[in-house]
C-alpha positions, 0 to 999 in steps of 0.5 A: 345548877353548875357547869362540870365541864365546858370543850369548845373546837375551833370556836373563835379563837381557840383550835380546842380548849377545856375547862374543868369546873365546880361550884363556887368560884372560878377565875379565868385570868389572863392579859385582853385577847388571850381567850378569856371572854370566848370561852364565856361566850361559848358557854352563853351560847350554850344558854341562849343560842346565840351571842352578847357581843355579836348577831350572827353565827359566823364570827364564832367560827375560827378563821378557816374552820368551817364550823365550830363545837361546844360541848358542855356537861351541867349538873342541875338538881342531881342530874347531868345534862350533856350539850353539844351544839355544832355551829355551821354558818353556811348549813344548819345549826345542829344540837345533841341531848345526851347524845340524842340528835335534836329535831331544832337546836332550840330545844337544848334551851333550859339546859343551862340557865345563865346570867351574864354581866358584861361591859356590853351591858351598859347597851341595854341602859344607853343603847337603841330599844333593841337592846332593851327588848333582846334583854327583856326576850332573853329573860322570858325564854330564861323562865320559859324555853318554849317561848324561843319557838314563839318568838320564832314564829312571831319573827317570821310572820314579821319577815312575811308580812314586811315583804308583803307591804313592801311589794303594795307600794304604790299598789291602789284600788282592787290590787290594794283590797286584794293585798289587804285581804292577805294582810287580814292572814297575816294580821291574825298570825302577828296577834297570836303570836305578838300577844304571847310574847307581849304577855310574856314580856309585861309578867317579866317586867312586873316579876323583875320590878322589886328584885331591880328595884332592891339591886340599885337601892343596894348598889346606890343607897342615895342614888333615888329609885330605879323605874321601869316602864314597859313602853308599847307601841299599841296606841289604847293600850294603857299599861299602868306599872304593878297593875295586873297584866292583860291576858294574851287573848285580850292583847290579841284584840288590841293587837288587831285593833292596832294593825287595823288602825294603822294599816294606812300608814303601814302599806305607805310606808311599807313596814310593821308599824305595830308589835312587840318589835316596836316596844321599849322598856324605859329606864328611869331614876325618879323620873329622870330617863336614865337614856341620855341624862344618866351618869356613867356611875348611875349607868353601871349601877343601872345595868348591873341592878338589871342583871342581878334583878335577873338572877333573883328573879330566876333563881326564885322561879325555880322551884328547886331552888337551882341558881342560875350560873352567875358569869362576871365577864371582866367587870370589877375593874370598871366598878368603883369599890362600893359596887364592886363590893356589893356585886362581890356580895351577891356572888359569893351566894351563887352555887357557882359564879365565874369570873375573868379578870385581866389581873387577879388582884381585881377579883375580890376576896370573896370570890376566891376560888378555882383559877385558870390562867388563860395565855398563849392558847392554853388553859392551865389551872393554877395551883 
């Protein structure tokens, strides 16, 4: 898989902006602020509907502009697919398929497999739990696009039932049986949905286990073993690592078991206290939580061992053998040369990788290749 040609219009800071690209290398390189890492954004956009450096869509939009445009063409499998995704922060969101209008934007998901690597990354290792389950989801609807709908539905049964605990505060007697009567609806629908995408979680979690596993060993041949444990907030559930994962049906009786238990302490407190919006993927090296104890080397390794764990992983899956579009997005000069030089080695392997860089000499040889030069609101393609 590739990206052939990538047009973005008034998509942050760009008025309008092209890109035409092969497989192999391309380097985009310019000075910081010049547009490199919007251009990257957008193509992440594309890929995931969304953004790795902000939560909402309105800063994509250009100041003034009142919606954004990015168009793209990806040549997967001797194929072409072209996206065009119109981003309006006050309406809604609009997405074409070859020119055909789509009934929901996520359904140009799958259309572009990425993975991107990104300063931002050190989050997923350092950051809150939401990191590491935004990694996690990114990666399941990456293997399987339809779970972008389920997640969906599994977000606003959240949203439903929060207001709904929120309004029994203080509730007592016959108005509490009556609440909790609407709770056992929305028990069932937050089990549906949350043991699908729990399950969909724990089988990325133990495909991803040896590919992150082999990344760190590479990147840090002393540095011990990178562990990861899914941590969920299912009080009897018992998740032993490498061992089967529980089927969604069984996860759904857990699930109901959970909300049962703690629904108590739920309409207290006026919140969901149990899903898979309240679980965690602990990172360790030997042991050792890497959250709070890790070193800023051990910290970069980590999360680059996830990211490339995450492209073998998806590569494999596919039974083409299509890679996903590997993005390196201003990395090399915050990696020491030992992962610099094993990250170039991976790369290298990709059928196309794109790179930005401040400074070309930070881009490793191997990586050579395709270079745009990003300055003054132009692109322009050295020669």
């Amino acid at each position: 898989m590739y990206v052939r040609h990538l047009s973005v219009s008034d998509f942050r800071s760009w008025p309008t902006a092209e890109l035409a690209l092969e497989p192999g290398p391309s380097v985009l390189v310019g000075a910081n602020g010049q547009g490199k890492t919007n251009l990257v954004e957008a193509l992440g956009y594309v890929a995931t509907l969304g953004s790795h450096r902000v939560a909402t869509d309105a800063p994509l939009v250009r100041s003034g502009a009142e919606r954004a445009v990015i168009r793209c063409a990806v040549v997967s499998d001797n194929r072409e697919l072209r996206i065009e995704l119109e981003i309006n922060p006050s309406r809604t969101n609009r997405a074409r398929l070859n020119g055909a209008q789509q009934t929901r934007t996520r359904d140009v998901l799958g259309a572009l497999r990425w993975v991107l690597f990104a300063p931002e990354d050190l989050a997923i290792v350092r950051g809150d739990p939401g990191e590491r389950r935004r990694f996690l989801d990114e990666l399941v609807i990456a293997r399987a696009p339809r779970l972008a709908g389920v997640r969906a539905d599994y977000e606003r049964v959240l949203k439903q039932r929060a207001a709904l605990l929120k309004s029994a505060g203080g509730s007592r007697g016959s108005d509490r049986a009556s609440i909790g009567a609407t709770l056992d609806v929305w028990d069932g629908h937050l089990a549906t949905h949350g043991a699908e995408l729990l399950e969909a979680r724990l089988t990325a979690v133990e495909a991803l286990r040896p590919h992150v596993g082999a990344a760190y060993a590479q990147l840090a041949p002393s540095g011990g073993n990178l562990e990861m444990r899914y941590a969920c907030s299912i009080p009897d559930l018992v998740l032993t690592p490498g061992a089967a994962v529980p089927s969604a049906a069984d996860l759904s009786t857990a699930l109901l078991a959970a909300l049962e238990q703690t629904r108590p302490a739920e309409l207290d407190r006026g919140v969901n206290l149990v899903g898979p919006h309240r679980d965690d993927l602990e990172l360790a090296i030997d042991d050792l939580p890497l959250r709070g104890y890790a070193s800023h080397g051990e910290g970069w390794s980590a999360a680059l061992a996830l990211r490339l764990g995450s492209y073998e992983l998806l590569r494999t899956d596919q039974p083409t053998g299509a890679d996903p579009v590997l993005v390196l997005d201003d990395v090399f000069a915050e990696l020491d040369a030992n992962r610099r030089e094993q990250l170039a080695v991976t790369a290298a392997k990709a059928e196309q990788v794109i790179v930005t860089a401040a400074v070309l000499a930070d881009v490793p040889e191997q990586l050579a290749g395709a270079c745009f030069e990003i300055a003054d609101g132009t692109v322009h393609r050295a020669v």
